[in-house]
C-alpha positions in Angstrom: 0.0 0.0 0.0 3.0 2.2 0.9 4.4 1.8 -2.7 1.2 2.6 -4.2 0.4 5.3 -2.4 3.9 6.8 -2.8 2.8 6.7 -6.3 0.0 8.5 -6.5 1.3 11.2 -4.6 4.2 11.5 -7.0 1.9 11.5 -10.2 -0.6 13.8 -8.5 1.7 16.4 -7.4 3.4 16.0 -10.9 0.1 16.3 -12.6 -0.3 19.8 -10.1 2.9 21.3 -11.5 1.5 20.8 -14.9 -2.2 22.4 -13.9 0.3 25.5 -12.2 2.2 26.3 -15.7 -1.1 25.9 -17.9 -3.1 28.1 -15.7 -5.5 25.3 -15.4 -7.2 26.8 -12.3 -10.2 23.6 -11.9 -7.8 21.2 -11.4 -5.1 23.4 -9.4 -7.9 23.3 -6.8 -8.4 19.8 -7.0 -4.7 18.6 -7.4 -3.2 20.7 -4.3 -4.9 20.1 -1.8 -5.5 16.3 -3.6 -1.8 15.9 -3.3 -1.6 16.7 0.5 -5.0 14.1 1.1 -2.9 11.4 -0.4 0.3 12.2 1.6 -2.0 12.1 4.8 -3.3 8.9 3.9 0.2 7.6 3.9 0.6 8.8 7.6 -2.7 7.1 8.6 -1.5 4.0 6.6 1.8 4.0 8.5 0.1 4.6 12.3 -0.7 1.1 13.2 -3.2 -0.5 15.3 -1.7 1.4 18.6 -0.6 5.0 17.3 1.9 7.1 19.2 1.5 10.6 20.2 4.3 11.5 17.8 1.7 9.6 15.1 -0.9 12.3 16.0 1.0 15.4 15.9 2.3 14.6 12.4 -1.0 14.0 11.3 -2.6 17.2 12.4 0.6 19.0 11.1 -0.6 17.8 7.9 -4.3 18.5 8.3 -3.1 22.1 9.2 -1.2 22.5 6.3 -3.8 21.5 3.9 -5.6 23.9 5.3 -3.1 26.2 4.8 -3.1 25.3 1.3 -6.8 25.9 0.9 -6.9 29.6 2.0 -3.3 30.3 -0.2 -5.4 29.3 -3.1 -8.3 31.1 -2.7 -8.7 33.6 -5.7 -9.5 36.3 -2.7 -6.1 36.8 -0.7 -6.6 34.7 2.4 -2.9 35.2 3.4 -3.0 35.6 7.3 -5.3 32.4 7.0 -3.0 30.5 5.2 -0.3 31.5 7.4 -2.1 30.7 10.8 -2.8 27.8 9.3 0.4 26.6 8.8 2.1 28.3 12.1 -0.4 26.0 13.7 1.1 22.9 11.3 4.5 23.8 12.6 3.6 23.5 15.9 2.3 20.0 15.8 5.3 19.2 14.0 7.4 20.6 16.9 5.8 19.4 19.5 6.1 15.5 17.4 9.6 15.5 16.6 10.1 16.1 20.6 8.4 13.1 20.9 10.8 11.0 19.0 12.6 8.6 21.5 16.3 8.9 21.4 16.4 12.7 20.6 19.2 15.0 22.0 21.5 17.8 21.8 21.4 20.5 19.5 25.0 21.6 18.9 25.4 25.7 20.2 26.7 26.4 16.5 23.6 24.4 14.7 21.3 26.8 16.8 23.7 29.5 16.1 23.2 28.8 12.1 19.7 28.8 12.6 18.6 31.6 14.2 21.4 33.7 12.0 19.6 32.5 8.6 16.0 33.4 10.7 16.9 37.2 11.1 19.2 37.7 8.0 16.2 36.1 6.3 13.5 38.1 8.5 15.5 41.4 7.8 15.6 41.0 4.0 12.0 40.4 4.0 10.7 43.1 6.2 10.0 46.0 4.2 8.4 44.3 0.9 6.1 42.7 4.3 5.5 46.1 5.9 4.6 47.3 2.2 2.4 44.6 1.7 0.7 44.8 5.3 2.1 47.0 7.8 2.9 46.1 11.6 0.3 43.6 11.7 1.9 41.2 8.7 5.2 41.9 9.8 4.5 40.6 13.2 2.8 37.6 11.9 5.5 36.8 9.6 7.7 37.4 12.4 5.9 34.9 14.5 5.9 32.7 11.9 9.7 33.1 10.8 10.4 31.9 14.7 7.8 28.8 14.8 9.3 27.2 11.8 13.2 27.5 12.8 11.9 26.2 15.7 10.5 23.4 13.8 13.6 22.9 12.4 15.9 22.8 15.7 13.4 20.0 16.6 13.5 18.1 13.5 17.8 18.6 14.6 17.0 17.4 18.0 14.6 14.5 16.8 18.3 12.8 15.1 16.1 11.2 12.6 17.9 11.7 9.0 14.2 11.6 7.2 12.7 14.5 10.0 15.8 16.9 9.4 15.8 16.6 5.4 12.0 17.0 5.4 12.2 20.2 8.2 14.9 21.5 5.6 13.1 21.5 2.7 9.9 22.7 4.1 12.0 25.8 5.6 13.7 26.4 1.7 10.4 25.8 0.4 8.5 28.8 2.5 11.6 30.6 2.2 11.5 30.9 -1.9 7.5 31.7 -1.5 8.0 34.5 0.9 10.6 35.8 -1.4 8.1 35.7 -4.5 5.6 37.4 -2.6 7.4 40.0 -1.1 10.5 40.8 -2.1 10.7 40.5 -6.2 9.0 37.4 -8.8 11.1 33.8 -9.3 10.2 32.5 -12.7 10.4 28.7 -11.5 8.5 29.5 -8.5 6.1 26.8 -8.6 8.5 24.3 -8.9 10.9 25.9 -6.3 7.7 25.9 -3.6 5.6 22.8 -4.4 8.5 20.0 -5.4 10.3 20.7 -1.8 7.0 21.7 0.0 5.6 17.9 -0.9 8.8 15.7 -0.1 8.7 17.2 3.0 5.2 16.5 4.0 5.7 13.0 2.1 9.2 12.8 4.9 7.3 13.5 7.1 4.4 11.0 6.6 6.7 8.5 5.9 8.8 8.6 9.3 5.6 6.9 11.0 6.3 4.1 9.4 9.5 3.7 11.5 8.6 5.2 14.6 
């Protein structure tokens, strides 16, 4: 079921990419949020008959985030939505990868790194985000800048190889969409976003399976 599953969730989220470039705007709707119902099935296929708390917090990270996906969609600007939404994804995922048994330190320079790229990254974004919204939005971006290094450190403190690469990617992922959106236009945004943005839910979803 794994295997088949797996690929579905490839076809669909290629089949998505294709929708993004042709403007097909029926089946964007279906595919995105299609992709992400698929990669939760995965996580509730990989459970078990006894699922961990670690289990559950993964799998309402990912009901978050297709939510989150919903409201960035939306032809009206549902933003703020889309961003709680998420925020609220990332702190499931936190709050599972500190479940993982066996977890431990962070090395000081690892945090270091981390909350360097967070401010350099927050700094460069904070005018097109006061533009776009004033101090509201930059807050909330803020907020949200902070929940997902945090995410990240976790995913570090989890040691699992799979949780780290998937944290990574989902960090590069909303890193190139918050740099389309407010600071100048990537031509192979799409690709740049989604490709990352679903490996690293599909990492995530997977890592049940040996939890």
């Amino acid at each position: 079921m794994l295997l088949s599953l797996s690929i579905l969730t490839m076809l669909l989220g290629i089949f998505y990419l294709y929708s993004a470039e042709k403007q097909l705007a029926k089946w964007m709707y279906l595919l995105k949020p299609g992709t992400m119902v698929i990669i939760i099935l995965v996580a509730l296929w990989g459970m078990g008959d006894l699922p961990s708390s670690f289990s559950w917090w993964i799998v309402a990270g990912l009901v978050f985030s297709i939510l989150g996906d919903i409201f960035l969609m939306l032809p009206k600007d549902r933003f703020i939505y889309g961003l709680v939404s998420f925020l609220i994804g990332h702190v499931c995922y936190v709050v599972a990868f500190l479940y993982v048994p066996g977890g431990g330190e962070v090395k000081i320079w690892l945090t270091g790194a981390l909350l360097f790229t967070a401010i350099f990254y927050l700094v460069k974004l904070s005018k097109g985000v006061f533009q776009s919204g004033g101090i509201p939005l930059l807050l909330a971006v803020t907020a949200y800048v902070a929940i997902i290094t945090s995410m990240v450190w976790a995913a570090f403190y989890s040691q699992q190889p799979m949780i780290v690469a998937g944290a990574i990617l989902f960090f590069f992922s909303d890193a190139i969409l918050a740099w389309d959106r407010f600071i100048g236009k990537l031509t192979y945004r799409n690709y740049l976003v989604m490709i990352p943005y679903y490996l690293a839910q599909y990492l995530f979803a997977v890592s049940l399976y040996w939890m």
